[in-house]
N, C-alpha and C positions, 0 to 999 in steps of 0.2 A: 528377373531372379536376383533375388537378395538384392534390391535398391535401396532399402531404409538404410542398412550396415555398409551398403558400399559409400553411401552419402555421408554418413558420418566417418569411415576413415579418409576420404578424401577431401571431407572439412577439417580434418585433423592435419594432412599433410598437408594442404594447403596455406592454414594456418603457422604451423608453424616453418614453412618453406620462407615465406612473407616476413616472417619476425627475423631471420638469420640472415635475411637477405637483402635487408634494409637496417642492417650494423653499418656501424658508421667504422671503417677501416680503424686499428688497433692504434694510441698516439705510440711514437718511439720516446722511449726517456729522454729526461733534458738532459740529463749526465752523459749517454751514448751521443747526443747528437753532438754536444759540446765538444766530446771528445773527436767526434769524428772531424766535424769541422773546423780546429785547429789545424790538426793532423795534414788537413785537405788545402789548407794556404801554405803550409811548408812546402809542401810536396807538389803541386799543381796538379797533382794525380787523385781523380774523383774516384774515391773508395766505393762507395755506393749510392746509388742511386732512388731517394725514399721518398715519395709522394705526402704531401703533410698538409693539411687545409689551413693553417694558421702558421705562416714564417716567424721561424726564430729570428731578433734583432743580435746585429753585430753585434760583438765585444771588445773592447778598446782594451781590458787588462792584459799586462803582459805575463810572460808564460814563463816563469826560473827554469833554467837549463834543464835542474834534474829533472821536472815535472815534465819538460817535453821527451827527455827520453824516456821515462814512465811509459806516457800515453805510446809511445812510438812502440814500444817492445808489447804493450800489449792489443795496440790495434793492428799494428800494422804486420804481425802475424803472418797473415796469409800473404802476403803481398811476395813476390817474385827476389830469387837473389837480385839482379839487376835492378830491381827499384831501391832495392836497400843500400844497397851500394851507393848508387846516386845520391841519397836521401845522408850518406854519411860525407858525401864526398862535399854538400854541400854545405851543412854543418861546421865543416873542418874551414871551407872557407868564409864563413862567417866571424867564426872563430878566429881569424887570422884580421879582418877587417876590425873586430874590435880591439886587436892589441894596439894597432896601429894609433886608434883615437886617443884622445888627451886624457888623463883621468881626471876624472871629476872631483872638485877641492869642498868637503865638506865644512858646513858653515860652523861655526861653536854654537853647543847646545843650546846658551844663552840669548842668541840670536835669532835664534827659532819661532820668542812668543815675540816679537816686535816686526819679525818679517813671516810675509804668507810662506806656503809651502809654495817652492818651484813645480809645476807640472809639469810631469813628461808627457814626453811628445812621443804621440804612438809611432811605430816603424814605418815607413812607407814601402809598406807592403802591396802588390797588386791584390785587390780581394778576388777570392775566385765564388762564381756563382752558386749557391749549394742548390738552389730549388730548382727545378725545370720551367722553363718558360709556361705560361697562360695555354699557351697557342697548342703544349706539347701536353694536357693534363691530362687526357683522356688516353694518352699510350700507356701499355701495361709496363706495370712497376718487373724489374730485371734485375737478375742479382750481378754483378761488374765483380767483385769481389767479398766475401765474407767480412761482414765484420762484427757479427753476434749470432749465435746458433736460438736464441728466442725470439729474434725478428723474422725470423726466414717465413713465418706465416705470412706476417704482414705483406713480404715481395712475391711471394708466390700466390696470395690472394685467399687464403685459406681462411675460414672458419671455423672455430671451436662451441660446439654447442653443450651449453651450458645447464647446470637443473634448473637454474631462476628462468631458463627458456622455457623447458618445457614442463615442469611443475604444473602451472593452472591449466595447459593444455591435455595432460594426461588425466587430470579431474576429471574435465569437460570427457575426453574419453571415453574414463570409466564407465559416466553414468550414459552415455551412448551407446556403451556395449552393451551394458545391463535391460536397456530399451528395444535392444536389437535382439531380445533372448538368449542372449551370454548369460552363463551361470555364473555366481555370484566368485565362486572359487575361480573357476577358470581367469575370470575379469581380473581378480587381483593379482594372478600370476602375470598376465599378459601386461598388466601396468609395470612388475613389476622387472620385469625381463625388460620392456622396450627401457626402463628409465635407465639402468643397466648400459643399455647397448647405446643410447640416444645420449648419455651426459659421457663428455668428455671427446666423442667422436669427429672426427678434421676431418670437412669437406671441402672442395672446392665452391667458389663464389657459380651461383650457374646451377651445381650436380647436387645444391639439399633437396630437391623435392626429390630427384632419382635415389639420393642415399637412406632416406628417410622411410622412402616406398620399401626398401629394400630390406632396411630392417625390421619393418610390420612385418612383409611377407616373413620372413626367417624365424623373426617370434610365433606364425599363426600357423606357419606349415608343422613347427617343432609340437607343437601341442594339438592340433586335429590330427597330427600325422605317427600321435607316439606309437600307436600298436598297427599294424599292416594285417588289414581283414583277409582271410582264407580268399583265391583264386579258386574259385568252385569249378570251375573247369577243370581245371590241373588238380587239385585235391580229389574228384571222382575219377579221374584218369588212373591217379595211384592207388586209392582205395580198391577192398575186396567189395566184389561185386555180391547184392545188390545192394545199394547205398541209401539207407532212409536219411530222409534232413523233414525235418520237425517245421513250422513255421507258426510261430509268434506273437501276438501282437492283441493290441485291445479293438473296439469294436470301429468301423469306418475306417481302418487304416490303408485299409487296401491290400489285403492278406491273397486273396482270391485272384487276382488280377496281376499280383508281383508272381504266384505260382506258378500263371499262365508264362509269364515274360523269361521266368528259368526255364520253363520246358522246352522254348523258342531256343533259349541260348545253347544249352545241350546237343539239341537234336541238330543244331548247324554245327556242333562239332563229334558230329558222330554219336552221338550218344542215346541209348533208346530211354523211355522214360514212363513212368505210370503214374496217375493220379489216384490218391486214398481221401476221397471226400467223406472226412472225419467230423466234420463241424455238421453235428444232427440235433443242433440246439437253432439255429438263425435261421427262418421261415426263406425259400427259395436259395440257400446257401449251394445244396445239390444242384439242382435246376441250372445256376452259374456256372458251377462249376464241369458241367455237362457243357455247356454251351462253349465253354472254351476248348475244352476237348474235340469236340466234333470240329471247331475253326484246324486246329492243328493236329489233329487223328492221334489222339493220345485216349488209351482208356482209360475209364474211371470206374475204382471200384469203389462199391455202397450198400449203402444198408438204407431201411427207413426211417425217418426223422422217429429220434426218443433211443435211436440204439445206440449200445454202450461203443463211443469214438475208437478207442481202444482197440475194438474187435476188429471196426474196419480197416483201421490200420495193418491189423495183423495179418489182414485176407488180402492185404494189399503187397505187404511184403511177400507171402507164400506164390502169390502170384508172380512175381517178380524173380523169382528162385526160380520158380518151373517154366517158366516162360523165356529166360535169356535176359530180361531185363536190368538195365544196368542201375535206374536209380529212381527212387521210391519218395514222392512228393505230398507230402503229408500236409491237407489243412488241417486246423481248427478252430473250436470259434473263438468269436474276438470275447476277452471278457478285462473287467478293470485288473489291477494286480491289487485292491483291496477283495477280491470274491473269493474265500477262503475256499468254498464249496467246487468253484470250478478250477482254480489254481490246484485243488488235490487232487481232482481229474488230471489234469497233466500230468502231474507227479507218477502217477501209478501208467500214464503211456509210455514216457523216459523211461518206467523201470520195466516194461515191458518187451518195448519193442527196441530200445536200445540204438537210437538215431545216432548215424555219425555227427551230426552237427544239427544246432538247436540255433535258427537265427531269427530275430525278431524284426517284426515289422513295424516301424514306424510314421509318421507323416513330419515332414521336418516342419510342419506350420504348428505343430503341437506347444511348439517355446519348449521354454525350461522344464513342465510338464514331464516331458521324455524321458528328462532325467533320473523323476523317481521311479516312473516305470522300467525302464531296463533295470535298474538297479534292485528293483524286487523281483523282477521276472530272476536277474540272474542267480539273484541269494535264495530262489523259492525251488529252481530244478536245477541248484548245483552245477551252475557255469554257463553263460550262453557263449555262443563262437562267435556271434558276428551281430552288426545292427545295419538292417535293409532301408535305406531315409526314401518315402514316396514323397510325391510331388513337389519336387524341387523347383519346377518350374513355377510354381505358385507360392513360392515362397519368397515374401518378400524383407523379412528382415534375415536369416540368415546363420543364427546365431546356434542354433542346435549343431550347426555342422561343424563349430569350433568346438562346442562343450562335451561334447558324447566321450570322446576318446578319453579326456584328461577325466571328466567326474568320473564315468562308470568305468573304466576300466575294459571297455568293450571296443574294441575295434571298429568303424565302418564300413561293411563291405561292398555294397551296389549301393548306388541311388538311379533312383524311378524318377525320371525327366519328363515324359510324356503318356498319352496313351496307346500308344500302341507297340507291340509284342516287342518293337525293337529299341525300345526307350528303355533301355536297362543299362547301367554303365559301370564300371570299376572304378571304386573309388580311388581318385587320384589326388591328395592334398594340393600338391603346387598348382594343379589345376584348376580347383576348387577358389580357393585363394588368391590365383589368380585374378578369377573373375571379382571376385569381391572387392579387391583393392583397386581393380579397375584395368588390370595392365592387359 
């Protein structure tokens, strides 16, 4: 079930799992690092600790007093009273070491172009290590102290995914949905919702294929999921008794055989139920619909093939009144929704017999097809309540079960899994969706 659409979104996450996860860690600035690792020989106290594939080379320049209190007041921020204390106490004696030295007798300016410049001689300072040894690369980066609130990705190991990520990936997509009988509309929402949720989103290194799954699901459930089809159980529970429901659909959908599977669900919940074998156009239509009846002791009432559908309906419902009967299962025949002739048949049974609910049968291997049918069945008898998706288990791209709700407007209420009377199920988005994404 639905393999062609589950293969293409798990090419999708796959792919882009692969591209975010094979980032080459974020560089830190050479300004941050410079400053850090000044900071870090004064003090002998390693501020932080940053994993870097290419080592910074020492710096021989010396640092003017102010410039080191500069860096000092703004990196050293976070650092504890007691470090700063220290860090001033030994300043002060620095400070007192240089009074002590001889000053330095500056040459006349003239003397300048005949003799070289003196070089100063760096401090002899102990250098303290900034990178972590060979031996230690592979332990995870740790944050020891703040010292910029824009690197904390980098030590926490985070990823930022970006649109130049996933840009050609949601192309590819698209036209995968659209293969998979995604309607053309729905497709462009779903692009354009995941781009939405997909750029800008920080995951950890490890959890992008988990995060990524997570927001398909979320985009696919939001839109197969917008409208919540009628609980036909609990709906004829509340309803006045007896309750006609209409059933739907074009020819081979499998109208006859979902009628038998409501009967099934009913009568296990208490419920008594009647067949109105309406469809006196389709050669052996009656005959079927006998047969299922006698399987589960359900009557069927009828007429002979050529009589006006309508009547029987109507001898279906009286029966139903005088009898106890709690709910009245109306077929008829399957016909296109371009057949002017028998779509105004319908028309005049809606106005007739006045069905609590109108729901139509479909086959989810139909594609995008479906589409235009619900949407003229709905706009030709003034509202349907629900869409019935058969053979789902034979459905292998998928794609009708995301488009229905967002195009038409129509809810889905059962899907047909199997054949037999107990393969009827309440449509469940997360569930559905579920299966599709793979989880």
């Amino acid at each position: 079930m639905f393999d062609l659409l589950k293969k293409k979104i798990s090419n999708f996450i796959g792919g882009l799992t692969k591209r975010e996860e094979e980032k080459k860690p974020a560089e830190v600035p050479k300004e941050l690092l410079e400053e850090k690792k000044k900071v870090e020989i004064e003090s002998s106290t390693p501020i932080l600790e940053i994993k870097q594939t290419e080592p910074i080379q020492e710096t021989q320049e010396h640092v003017p007093k102010e410039q080191k209190q500069q860096i000092s007041k703004s990196v050293l921020k976070p650092l504890a009273r007691a470090e700063i204390k220290k860090e001033e106490k030994k300043e002060e004696k620095k400070q007192a070491q240089k009074k002590e030295q001889k000053p330095e007798i500056k040459e006349p300016e003239r003397k300048e172009e005949s003799q070289p410049a003196k070089k100063q001689e760096p401090r002899p300072e102990k250098k303290q290590e900034l990178w972590e040894p060979k031996e230690q690369k592979e332990r995870k980066s740790e944050v020891k102290l703040g010292l910029a609130g824009h690197i904390k990705g980098l030590v926490f190991g985070e990823i930022e995914i970006q649109k130049s990520d996933v840009s050609d990936l949601l192309d590819g997509l698209e036209m995968d949905l659209l293969e998979s009988d995604v309607s053309y509309s729905v497709t462009e929402e779903i692009k354009q919702d995941m781009e939405k949720k997909l750029v800008g989103l920080k995951v950890k290194r490890g959890d992008v294929g988990k995060s990524v799954r997570n927001t398909i699901k979320s985009s696919l459930v939001r839109i197969s999921g917008e409208k919540e089809g009628a609980d036909i159980v609990e709906f004829v529970h509340k309803a006045e008794k007896p309750v006609p429901i209409m059933f739907l659909g074009v020819n081979g959908a499998g109208k006859t055989t979902t009628i038998a599977k409501f009967a099934k669900l009913l009568m296990d919940n208490g419920l008594k139920v009647v067949f109105s074998a309406s469809d006196t156009f389709r050669a052996a239509a009656i005959e079927q619909m006998e047969v299922h009846g006698n399987r589960l002791g359900v009557r069927v009432i009828k007429r002979p093939y050529g009589s006006d559908p309508t009547a029987v309906a109507f001898d279906a419902v009286n029966h139903a009144k005088a009898s106890g009967i709690d709910v009245v299962l109306i077929d008829t025949a399957g016909r296109q929704e371009t057949n002017q002739s028998l779509m105004t048949e319908l028309k005049k049974m809606v106005r007739v017999i006045k069905p609590k609910l109108k729901l139509y049968i479909g086959e989810s291997i139909a594609g995008s097809a479906i589409i235009d049918q619900v949407n003229e069945f709905n706009k030709e008898l003034g509202g349907i309540d629900g869409v019935i998706l058969t053979k789902l288990d034979c459905d292998a791209k998928g794609g009708a079960v995301i488009s229905i709700p967002h195009a038409t407007g129509v809810p889905i209420s059962y899907i047909g899994t199997g054949q037999q009377y107990s393969d009827l199920e309440k449509f469940d988005a997360n569930k559905i969706i579920g299966a599709i994404i793979g989880e």
